[in-house]
C-alpha positions in Angstrom: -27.0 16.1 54.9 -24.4 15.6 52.1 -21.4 15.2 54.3 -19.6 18.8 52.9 -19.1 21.4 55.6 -22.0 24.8 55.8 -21.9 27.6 57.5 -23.4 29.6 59.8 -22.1 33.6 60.7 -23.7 36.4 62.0 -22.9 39.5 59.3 -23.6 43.2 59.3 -25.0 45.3 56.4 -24.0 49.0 55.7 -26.5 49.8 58.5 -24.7 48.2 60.4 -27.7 45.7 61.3 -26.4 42.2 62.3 -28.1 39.2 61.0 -27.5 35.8 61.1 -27.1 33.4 57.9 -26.6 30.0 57.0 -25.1 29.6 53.8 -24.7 25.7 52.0 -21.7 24.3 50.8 -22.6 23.5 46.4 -20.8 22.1 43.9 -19.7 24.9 41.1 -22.0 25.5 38.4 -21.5 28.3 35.5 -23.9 30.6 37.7 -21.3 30.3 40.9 -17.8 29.6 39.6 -15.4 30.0 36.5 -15.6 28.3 34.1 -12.4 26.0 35.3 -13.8 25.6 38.7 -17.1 23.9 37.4 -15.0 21.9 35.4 -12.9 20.7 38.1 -15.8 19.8 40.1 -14.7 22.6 43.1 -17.5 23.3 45.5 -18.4 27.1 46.9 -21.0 28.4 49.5 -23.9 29.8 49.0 -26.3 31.5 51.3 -29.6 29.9 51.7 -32.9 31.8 51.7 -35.9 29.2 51.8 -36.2 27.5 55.5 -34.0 30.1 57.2 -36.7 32.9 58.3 -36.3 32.1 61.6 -32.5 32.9 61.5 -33.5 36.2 59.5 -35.8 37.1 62.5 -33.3 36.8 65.6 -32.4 40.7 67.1 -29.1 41.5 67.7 -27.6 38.2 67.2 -23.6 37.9 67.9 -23.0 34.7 68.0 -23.9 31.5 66.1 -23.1 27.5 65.3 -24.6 24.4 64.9 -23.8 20.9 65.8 -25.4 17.5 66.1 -26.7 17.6 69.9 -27.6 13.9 70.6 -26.0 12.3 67.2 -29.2 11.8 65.7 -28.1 13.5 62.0 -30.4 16.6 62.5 -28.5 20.3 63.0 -29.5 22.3 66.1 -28.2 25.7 65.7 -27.4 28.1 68.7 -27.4 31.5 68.3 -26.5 34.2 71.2 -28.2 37.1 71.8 -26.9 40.8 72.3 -30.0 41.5 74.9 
């Protein structure tokens, strides 16, 4: 954990398939930002795709967050269900 807020959302494609995704909170490189953003040292999100397939998995998600249950540093995400 690097201290900079993520996120976690549940999105819908064209299909209109919902899908929840955690995206991580970066510092701006040339592949993410302009050019004066990288140079500024701004920060930007970007979804994660390694570690996540369990997110990827859950049907009909509508809901979602995480939070440090018992204050142990480790995430446990929630995510509701549809059915």
């Amino acid at each position: 954990m690097d201290g900079f807020p993520d996120l976690i959302m549940v999105t819908q494609d064209a299909e209109s398939n919902l899908k929840v995704e955690l995206w991580q909170n970066v510092i701006c490189e040339p592949s993410l930002c302009t050019e004066e953003e990288t140079a500024a040292g701004m920060r930007t999100f970007t979804p994660l795709t390694v570690g996540v397939q369990d997110l990827a998995a859950a049907k009909h998600p509508i809901n979602a967050f995480f939070f440090d249950f018992d204050d142990t540093v480790f995430t446990h995400i929630i995510f509701i269900l549809l059915y």
